[in-house]
PDB file with SEQRES, HELIX, SHEET and CRYST1 records, atoms N, CA, C and O in Angstrom:
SEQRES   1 A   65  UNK UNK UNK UNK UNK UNK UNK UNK UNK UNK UNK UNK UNK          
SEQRES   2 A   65  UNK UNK UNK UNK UNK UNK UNK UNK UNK UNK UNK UNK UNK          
SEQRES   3 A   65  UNK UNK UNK UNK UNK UNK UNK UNK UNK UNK UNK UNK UNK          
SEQRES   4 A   65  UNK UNK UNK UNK UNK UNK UNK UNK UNK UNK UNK UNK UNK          
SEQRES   5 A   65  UNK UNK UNK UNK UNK UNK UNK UNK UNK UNK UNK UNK UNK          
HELIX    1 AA1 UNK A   10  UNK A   13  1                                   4    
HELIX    2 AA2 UNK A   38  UNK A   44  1                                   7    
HELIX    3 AA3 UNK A   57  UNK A   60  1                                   4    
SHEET    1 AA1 3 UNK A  14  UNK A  16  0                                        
SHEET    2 AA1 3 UNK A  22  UNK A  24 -1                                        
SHEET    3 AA1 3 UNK A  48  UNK A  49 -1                                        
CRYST1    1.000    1.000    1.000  90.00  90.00  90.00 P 1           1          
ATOM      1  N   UNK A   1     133.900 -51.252 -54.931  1.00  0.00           N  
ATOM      2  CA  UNK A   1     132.782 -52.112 -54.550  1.00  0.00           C  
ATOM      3  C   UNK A   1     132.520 -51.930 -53.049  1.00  0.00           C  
ATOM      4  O   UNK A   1     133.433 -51.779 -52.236  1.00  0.00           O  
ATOM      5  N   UNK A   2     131.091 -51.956 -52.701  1.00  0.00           N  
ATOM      6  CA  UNK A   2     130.887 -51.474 -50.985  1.00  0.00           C  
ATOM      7  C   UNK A   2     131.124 -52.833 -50.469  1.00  0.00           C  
ATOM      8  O   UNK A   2     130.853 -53.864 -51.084  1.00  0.00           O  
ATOM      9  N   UNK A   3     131.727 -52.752 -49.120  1.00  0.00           N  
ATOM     10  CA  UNK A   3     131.471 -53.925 -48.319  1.00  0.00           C  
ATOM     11  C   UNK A   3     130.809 -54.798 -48.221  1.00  0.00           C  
ATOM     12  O   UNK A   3     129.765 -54.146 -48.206  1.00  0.00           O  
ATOM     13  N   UNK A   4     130.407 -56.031 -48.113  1.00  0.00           N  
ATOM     14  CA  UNK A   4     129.686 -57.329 -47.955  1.00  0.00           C  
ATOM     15  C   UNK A   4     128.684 -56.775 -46.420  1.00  0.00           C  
ATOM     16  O   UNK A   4     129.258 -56.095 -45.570  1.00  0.00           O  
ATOM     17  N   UNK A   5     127.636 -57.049 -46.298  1.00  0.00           N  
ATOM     18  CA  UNK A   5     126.975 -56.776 -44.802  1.00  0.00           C  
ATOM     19  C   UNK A   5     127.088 -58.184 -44.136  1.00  0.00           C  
ATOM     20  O   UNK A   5     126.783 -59.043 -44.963  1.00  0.00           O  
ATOM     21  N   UNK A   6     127.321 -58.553 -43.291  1.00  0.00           N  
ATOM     22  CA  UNK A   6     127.784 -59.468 -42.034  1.00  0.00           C  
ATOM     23  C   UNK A   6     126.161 -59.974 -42.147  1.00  0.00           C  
ATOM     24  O   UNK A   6     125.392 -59.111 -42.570  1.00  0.00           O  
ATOM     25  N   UNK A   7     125.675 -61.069 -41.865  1.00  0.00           N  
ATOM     26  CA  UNK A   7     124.140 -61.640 -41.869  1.00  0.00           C  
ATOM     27  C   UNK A   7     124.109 -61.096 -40.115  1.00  0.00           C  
ATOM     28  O   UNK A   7     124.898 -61.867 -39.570  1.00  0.00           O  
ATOM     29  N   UNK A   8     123.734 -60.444 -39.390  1.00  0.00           N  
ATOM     30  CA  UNK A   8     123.523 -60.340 -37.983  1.00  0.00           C  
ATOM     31  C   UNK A   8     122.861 -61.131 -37.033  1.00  0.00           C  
ATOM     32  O   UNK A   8     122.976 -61.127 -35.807  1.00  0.00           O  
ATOM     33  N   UNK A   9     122.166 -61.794 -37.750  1.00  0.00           N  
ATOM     34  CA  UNK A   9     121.385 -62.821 -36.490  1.00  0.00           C  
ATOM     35  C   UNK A   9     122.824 -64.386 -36.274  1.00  0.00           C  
ATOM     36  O   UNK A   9     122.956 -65.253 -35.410  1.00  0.00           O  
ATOM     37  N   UNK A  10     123.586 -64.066 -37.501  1.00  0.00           N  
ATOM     38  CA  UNK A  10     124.129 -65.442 -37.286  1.00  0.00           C  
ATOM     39  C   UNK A  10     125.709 -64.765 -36.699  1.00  0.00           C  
ATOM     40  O   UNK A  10     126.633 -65.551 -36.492  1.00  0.00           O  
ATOM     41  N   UNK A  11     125.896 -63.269 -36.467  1.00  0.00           N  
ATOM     42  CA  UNK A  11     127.103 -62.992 -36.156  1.00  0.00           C  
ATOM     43  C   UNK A  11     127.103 -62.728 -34.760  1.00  0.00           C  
ATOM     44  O   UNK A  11     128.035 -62.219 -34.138  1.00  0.00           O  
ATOM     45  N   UNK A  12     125.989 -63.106 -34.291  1.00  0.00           N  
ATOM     46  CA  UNK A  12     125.565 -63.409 -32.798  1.00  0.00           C  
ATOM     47  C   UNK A  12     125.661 -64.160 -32.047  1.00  0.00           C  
ATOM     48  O   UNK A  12     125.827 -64.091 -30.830  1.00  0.00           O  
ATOM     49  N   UNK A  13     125.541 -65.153 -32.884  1.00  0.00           N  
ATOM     50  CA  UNK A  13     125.604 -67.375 -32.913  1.00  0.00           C  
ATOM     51  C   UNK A  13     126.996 -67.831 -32.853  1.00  0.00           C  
ATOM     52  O   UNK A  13     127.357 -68.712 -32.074  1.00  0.00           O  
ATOM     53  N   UNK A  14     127.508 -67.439 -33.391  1.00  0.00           N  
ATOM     54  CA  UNK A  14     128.629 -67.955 -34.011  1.00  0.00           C  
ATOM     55  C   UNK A  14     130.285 -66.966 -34.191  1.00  0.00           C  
ATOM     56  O   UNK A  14     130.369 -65.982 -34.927  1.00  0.00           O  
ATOM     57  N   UNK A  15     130.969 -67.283 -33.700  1.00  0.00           N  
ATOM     58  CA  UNK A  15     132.583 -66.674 -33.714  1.00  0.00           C  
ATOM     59  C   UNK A  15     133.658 -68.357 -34.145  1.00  0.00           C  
ATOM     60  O   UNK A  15     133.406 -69.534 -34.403  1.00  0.00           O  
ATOM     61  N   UNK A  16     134.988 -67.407 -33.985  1.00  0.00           N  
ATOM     62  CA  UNK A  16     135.909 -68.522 -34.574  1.00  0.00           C  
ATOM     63  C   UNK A  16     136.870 -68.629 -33.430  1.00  0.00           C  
ATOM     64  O   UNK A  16     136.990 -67.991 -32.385  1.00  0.00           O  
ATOM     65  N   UNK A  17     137.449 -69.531 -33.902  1.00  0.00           N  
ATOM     66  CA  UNK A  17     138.496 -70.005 -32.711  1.00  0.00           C  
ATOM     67  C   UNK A  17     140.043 -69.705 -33.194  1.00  0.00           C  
ATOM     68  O   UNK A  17     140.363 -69.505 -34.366  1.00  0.00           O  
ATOM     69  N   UNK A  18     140.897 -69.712 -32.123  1.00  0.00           N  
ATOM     70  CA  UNK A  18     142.247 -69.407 -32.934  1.00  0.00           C  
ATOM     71  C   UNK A  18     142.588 -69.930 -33.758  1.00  0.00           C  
ATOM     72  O   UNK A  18     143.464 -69.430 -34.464  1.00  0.00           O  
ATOM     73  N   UNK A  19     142.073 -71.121 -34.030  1.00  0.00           N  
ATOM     74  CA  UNK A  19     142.689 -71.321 -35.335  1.00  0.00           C  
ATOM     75  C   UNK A  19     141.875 -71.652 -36.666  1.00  0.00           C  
ATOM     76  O   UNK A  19     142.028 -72.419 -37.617  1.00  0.00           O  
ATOM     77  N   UNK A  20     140.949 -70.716 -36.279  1.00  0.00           N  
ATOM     78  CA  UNK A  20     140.463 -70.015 -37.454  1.00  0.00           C  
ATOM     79  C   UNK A  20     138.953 -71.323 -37.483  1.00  0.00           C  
ATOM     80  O   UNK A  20     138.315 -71.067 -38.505  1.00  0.00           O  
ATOM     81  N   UNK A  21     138.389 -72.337 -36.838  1.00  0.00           N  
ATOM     82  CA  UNK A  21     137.349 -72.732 -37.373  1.00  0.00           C  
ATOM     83  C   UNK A  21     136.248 -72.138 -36.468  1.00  0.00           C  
ATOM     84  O   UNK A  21     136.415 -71.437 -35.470  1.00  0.00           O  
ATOM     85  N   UNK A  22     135.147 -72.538 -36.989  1.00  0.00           N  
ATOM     86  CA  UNK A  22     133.804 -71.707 -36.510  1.00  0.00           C  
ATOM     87  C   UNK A  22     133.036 -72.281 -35.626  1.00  0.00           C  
ATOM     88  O   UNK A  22     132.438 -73.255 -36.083  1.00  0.00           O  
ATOM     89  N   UNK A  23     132.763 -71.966 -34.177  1.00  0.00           N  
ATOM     90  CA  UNK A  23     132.028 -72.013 -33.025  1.00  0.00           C  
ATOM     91  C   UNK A  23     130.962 -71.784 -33.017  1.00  0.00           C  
ATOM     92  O   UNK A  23     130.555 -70.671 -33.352  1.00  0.00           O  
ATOM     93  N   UNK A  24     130.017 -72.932 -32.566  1.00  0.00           N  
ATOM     94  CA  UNK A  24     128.809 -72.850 -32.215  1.00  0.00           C  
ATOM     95  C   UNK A  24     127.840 -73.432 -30.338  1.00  0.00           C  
ATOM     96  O   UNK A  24     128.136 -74.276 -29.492  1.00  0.00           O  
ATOM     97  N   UNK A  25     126.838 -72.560 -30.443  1.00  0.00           N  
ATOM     98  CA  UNK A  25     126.671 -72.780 -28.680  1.00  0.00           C  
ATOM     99  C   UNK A  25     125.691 -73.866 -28.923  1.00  0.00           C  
ATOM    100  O   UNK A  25     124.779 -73.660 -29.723  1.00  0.00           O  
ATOM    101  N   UNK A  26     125.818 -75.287 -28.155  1.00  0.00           N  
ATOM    102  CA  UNK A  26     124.970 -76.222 -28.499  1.00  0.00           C  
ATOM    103  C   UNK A  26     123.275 -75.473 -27.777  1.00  0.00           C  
ATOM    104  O   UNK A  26     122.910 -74.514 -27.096  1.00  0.00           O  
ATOM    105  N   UNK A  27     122.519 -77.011 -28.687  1.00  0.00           N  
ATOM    106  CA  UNK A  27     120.764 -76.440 -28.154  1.00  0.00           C  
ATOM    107  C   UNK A  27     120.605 -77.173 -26.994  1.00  0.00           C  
ATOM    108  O   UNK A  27     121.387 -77.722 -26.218  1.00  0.00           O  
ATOM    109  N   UNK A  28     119.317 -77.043 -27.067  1.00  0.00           N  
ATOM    110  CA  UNK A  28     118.916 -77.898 -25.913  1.00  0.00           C  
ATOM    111  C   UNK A  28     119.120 -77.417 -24.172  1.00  0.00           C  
ATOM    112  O   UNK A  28     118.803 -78.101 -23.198  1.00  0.00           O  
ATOM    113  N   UNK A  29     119.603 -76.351 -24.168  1.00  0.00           N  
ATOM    114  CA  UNK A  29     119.821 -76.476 -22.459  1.00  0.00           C  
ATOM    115  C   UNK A  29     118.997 -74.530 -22.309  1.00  0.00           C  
ATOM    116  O   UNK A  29     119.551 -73.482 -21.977  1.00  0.00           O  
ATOM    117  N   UNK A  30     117.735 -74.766 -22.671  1.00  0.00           N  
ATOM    118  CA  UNK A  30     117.060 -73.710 -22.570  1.00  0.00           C  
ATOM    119  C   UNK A  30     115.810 -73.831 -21.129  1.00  0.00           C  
ATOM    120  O   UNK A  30     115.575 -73.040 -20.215  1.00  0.00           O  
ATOM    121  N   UNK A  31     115.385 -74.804 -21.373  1.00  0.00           N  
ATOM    122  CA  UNK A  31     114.028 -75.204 -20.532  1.00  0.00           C  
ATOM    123  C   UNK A  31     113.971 -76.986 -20.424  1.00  0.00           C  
ATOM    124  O   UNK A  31     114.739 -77.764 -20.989  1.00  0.00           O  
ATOM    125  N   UNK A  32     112.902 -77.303 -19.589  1.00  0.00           N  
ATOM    126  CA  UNK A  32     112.878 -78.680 -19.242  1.00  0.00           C  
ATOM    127  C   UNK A  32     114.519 -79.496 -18.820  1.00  0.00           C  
ATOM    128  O   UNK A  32     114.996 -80.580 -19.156  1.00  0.00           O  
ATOM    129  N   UNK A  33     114.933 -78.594 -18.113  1.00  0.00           N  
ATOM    130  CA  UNK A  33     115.946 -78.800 -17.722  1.00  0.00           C  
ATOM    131  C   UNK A  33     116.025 -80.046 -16.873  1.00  0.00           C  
ATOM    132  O   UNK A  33     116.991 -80.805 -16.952  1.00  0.00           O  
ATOM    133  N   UNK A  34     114.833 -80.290 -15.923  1.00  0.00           N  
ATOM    134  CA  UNK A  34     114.721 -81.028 -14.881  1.00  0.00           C  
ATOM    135  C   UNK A  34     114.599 -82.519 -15.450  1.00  0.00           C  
ATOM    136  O   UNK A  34     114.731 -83.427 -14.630  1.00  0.00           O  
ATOM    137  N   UNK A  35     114.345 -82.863 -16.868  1.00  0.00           N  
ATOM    138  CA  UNK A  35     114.428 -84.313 -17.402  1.00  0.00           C  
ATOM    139  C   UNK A  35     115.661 -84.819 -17.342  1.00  0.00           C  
ATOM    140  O   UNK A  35     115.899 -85.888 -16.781  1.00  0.00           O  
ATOM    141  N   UNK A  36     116.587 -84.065 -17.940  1.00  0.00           N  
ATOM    142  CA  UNK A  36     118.030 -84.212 -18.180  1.00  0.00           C  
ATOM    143  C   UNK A  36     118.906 -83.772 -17.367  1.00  0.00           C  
ATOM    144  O   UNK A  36     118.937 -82.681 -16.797  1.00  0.00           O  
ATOM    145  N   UNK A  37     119.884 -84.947 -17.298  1.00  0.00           N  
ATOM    146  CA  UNK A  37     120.669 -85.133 -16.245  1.00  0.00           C  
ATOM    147  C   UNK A  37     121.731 -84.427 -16.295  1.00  0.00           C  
ATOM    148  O   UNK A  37     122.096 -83.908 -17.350  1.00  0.00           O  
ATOM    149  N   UNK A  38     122.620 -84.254 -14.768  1.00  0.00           N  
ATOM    150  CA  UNK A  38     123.024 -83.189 -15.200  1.00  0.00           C  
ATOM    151  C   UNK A  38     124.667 -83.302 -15.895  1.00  0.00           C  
ATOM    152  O   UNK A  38     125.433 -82.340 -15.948  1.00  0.00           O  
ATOM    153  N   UNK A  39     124.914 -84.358 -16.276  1.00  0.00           N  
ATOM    154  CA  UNK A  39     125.841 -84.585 -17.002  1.00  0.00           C  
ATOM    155  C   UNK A  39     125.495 -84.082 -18.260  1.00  0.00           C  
ATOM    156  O   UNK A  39     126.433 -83.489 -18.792  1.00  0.00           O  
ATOM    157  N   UNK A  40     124.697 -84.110 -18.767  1.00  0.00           N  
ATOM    158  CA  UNK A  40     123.787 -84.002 -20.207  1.00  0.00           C  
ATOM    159  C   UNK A  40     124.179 -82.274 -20.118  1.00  0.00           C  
ATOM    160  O   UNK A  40     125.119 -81.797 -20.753  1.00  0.00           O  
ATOM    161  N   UNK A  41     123.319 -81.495 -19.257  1.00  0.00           N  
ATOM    162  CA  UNK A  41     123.533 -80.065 -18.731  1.00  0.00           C  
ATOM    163  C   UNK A  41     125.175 -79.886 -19.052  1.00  0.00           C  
ATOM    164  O   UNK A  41     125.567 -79.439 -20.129  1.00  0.00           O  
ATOM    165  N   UNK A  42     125.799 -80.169 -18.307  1.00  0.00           N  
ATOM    166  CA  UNK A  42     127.189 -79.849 -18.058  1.00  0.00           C  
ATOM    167  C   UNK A  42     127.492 -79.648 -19.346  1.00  0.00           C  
ATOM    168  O   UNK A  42     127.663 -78.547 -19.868  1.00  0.00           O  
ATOM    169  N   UNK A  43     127.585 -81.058 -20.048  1.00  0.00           N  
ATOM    170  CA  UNK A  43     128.415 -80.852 -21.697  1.00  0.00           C  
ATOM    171  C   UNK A  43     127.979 -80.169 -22.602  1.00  0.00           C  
ATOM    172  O   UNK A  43     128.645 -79.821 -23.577  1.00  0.00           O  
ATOM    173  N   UNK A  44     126.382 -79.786 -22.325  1.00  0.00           N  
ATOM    174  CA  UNK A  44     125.893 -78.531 -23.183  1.00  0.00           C  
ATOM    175  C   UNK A  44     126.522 -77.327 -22.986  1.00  0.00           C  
ATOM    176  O   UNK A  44     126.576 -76.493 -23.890  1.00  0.00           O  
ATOM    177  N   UNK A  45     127.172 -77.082 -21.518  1.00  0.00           N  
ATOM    178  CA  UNK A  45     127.909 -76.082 -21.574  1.00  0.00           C  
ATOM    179  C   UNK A  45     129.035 -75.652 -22.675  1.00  0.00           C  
ATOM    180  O   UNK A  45     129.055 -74.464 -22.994  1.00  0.00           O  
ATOM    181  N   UNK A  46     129.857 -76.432 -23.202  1.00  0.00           N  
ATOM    182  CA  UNK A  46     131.146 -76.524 -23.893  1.00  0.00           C  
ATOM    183  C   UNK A  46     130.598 -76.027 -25.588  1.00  0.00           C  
ATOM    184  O   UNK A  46     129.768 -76.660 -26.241  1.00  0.00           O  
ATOM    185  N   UNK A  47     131.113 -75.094 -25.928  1.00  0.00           N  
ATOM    186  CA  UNK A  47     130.625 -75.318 -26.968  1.00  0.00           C  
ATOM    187  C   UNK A  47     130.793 -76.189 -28.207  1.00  0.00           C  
ATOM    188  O   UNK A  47     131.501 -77.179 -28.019  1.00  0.00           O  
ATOM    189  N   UNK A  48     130.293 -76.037 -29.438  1.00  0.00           N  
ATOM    190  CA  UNK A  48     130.683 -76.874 -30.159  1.00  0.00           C  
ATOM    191  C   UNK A  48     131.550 -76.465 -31.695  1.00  0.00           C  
ATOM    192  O   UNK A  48     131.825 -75.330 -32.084  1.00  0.00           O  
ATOM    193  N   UNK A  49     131.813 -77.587 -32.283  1.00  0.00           N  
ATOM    194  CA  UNK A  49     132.475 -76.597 -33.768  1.00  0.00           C  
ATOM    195  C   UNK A  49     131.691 -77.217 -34.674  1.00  0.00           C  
ATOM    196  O   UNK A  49     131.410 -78.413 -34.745  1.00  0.00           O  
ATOM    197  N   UNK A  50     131.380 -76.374 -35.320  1.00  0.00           N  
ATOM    198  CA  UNK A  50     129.917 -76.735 -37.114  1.00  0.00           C  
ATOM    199  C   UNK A  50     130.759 -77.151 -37.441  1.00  0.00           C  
ATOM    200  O   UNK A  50     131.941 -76.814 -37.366  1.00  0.00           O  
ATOM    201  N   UNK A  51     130.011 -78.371 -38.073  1.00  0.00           N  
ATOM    202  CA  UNK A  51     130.408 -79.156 -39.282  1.00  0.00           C  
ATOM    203  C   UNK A  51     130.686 -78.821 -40.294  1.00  0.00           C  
ATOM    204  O   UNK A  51     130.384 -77.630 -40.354  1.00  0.00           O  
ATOM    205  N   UNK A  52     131.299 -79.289 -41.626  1.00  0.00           N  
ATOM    206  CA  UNK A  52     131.828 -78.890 -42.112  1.00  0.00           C  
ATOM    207  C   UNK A  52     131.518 -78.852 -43.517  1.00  0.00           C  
ATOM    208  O   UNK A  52     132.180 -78.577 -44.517  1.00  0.00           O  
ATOM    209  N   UNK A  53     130.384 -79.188 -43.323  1.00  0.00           N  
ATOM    210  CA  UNK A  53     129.293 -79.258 -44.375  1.00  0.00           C  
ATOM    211  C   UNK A  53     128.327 -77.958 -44.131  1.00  0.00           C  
ATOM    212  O   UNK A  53     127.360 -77.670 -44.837  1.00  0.00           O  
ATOM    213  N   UNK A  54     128.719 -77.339 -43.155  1.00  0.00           N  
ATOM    214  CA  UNK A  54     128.250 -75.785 -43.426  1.00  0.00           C  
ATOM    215  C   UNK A  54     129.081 -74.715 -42.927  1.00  0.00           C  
ATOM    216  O   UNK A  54     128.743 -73.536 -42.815  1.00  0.00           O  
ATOM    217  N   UNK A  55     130.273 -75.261 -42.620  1.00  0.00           N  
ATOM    218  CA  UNK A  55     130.694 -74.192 -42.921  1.00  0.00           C  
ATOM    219  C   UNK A  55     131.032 -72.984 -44.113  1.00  0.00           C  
ATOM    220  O   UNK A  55     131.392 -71.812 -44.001  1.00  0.00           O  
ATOM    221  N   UNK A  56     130.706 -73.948 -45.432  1.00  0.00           N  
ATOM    222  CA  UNK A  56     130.746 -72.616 -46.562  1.00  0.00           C  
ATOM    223  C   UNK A  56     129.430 -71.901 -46.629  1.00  0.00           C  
ATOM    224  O   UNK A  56     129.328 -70.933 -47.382  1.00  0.00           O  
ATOM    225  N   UNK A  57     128.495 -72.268 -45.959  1.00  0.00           N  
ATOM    226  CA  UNK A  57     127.490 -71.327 -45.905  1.00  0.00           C  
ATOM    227  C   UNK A  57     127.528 -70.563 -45.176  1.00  0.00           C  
ATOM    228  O   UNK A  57     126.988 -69.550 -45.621  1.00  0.00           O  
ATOM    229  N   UNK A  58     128.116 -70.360 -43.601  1.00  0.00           N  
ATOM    230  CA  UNK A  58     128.254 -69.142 -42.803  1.00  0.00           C  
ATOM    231  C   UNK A  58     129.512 -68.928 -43.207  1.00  0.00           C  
ATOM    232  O   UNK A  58     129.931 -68.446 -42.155  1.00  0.00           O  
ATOM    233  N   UNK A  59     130.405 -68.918 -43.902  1.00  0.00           N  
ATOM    234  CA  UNK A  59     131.501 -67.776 -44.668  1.00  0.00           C  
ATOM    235  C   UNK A  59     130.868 -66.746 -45.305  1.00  0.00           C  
ATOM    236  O   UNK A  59     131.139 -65.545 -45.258  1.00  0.00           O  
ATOM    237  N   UNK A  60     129.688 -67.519 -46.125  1.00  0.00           N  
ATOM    238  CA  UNK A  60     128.908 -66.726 -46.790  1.00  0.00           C  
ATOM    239  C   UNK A  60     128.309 -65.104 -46.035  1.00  0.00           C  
ATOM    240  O   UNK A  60     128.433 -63.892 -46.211  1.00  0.00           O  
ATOM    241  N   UNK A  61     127.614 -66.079 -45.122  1.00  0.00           N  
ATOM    242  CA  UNK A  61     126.474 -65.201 -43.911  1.00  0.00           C  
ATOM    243  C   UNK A  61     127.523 -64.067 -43.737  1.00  0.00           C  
ATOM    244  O   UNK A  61     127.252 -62.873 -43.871  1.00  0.00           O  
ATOM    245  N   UNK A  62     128.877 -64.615 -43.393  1.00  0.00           N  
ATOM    246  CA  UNK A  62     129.745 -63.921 -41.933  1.00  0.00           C  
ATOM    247  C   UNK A  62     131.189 -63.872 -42.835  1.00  0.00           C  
ATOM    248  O   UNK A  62     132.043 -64.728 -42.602  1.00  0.00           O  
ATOM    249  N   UNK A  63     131.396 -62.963 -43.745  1.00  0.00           N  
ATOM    250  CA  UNK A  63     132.474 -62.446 -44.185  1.00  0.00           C  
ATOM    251  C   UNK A  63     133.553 -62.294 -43.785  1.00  0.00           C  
ATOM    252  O   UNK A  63     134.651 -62.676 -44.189  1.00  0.00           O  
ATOM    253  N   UNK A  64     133.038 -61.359 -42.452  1.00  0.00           N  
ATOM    254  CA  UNK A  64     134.338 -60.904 -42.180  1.00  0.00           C  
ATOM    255  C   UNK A  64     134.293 -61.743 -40.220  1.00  0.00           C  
ATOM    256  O   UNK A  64     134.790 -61.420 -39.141  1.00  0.00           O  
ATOM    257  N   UNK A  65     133.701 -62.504 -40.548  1.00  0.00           N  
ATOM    258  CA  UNK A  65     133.727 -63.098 -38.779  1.00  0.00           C  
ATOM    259  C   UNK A  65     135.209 -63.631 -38.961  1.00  0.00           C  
ATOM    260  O   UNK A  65     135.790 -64.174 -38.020  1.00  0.00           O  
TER     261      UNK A  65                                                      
END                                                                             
């Protein structure tokens, strides 16, 4: 059987952490920066971990992530 193909737009988005759950880069800190404060800014930095109510859908996407 050939390999599974990796979904690519979401193996871009998204990696795992050591111990194995799945990382995501929060939204919001693209533009209109100047409304939001910069505490707001800051913690957008950090990323975040998907819920877990989708994570069986990007297993799907991302096989072998």
């Amino acid at each position: 059987m050939p390999k599974m193909k990796s979904h690519r737009g979401s193996a871009k988005r998204f990696s795992r952490t050591g111990s194995g759950k799945i990382k995501r880069n929060r939204a919001n800190k693209s533009h209109i920066l100047t409304t939001k404060t910069t505490k707001r800014k800051r913690q957008l930095r950090r990323p975040a971990e998907v819920a877990e109510q989708d994570v069986p859908r990007l297993e799907r996407l991302l096989p072998y992530l």
